[in-house]
N, C-alpha and C positions, 0 to 999 in steps of 0.2 A: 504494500500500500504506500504509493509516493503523495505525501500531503505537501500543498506548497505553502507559502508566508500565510495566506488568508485559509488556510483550514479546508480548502478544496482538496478533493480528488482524482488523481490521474484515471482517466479510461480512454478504452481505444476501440473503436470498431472494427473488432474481425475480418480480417480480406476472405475467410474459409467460410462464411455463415451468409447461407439469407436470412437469415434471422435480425429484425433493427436490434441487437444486441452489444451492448458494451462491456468490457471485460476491464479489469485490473490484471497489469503483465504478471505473468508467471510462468513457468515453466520448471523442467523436470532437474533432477540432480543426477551427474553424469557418475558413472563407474569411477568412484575412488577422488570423487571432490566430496567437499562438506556444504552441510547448506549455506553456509557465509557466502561463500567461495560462486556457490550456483545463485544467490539474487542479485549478486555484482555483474555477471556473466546476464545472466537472464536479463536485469534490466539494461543492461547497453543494447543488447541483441535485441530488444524489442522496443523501445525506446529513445536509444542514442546518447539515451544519460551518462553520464563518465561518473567514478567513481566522485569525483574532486566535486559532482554537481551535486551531493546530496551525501546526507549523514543517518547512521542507523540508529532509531532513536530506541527501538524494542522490537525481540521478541517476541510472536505468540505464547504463550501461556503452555499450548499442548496445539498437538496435531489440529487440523480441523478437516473431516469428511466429509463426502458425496457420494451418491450413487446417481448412475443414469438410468433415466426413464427405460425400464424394459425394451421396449421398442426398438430404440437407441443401443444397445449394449450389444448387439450383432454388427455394427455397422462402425464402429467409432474404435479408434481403435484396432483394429481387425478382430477385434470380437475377443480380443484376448482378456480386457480386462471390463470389469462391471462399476466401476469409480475410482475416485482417490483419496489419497490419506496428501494433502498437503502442509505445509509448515509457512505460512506466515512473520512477514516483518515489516513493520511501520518503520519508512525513511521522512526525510524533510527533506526538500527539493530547494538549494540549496542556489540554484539558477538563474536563469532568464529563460523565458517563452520560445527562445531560436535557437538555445540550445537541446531543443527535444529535436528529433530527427526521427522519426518510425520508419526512416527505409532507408538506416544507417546501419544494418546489416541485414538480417531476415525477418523481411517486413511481413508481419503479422498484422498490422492494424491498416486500414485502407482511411482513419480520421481517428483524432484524439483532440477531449475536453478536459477539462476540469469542473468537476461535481462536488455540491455537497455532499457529506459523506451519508446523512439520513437519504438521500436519494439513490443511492450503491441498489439497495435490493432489489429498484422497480427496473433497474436500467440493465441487467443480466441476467442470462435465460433461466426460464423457472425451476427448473432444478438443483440450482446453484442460489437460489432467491436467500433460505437460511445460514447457509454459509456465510453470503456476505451481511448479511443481517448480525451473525453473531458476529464478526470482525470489526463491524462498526463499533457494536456495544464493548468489546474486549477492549479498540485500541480511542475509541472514542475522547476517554480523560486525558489522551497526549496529543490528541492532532489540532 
């Protein structure tokens, strides 16, 4: 979760969905990195953020899960897997507005705002709605 001066949050619309859906960056942890190591990596890779543009202000607490909609779980993925177990971390964006860049490596977002953070749940897909609902409420007291 990248919060900037004014307590916005970063989202990005998907280039992979028709869905009007907006996502907080994320992405997966590689063979033999730590999760520190993957939100630094993952936010440049989908954002263009550099390290120097933003500071780690916390932790999630504990994992936070999902499953996908039945339907969904044949198709996503190659059907290998049924959700995820993620790890969360609230940054502070640290920046300016031209230094985000989403196709300053593997462009995943085709557009990116900044959202209040009570607005996260209605603005990504409904199986993911809880999730970021609890993320709000977890990192809420620090953004």
């Amino acid at each position: 979760m990248l919060a900037n001066a004014a307590g916005h949050i970063f989202v990005g619309q998907r280039i992979d969905s028709r869905a009007d859906a907006w996502q907080m960056p994320q992405g997966g942890i590689d063979p033999g990195e730590v999760a520190e190591d993957a939100l630094w990596r993952e936010l440049w890779e989908e954002t263009g953020v550099t390290r120097e543009k933003a500071a780690l202000v916390a932790r999630g607490k504990s994992p936070h899960r999902y499953d996908l909609p039945v339907d969904l779980q044949a198709s996503i993925w190659g059907g290998a897997y049924r959700g995820q177990e993620q790890i969360w971390f609230l940054l502070r964006f640290l920046g300016e507005d031209a230094d985000v860049d989403i196709n300053a490596c593997h462009a995943e977002f085709n557009a990116w705002q900044w959202v209040e953070p009570a607005a996260l749940p209605n603005l990504i897909v409904p199986f993911k709605r809880q999730l970021y609902a609890d993320l709000v409420a977890e990192f809420a007291p620090l953004i």
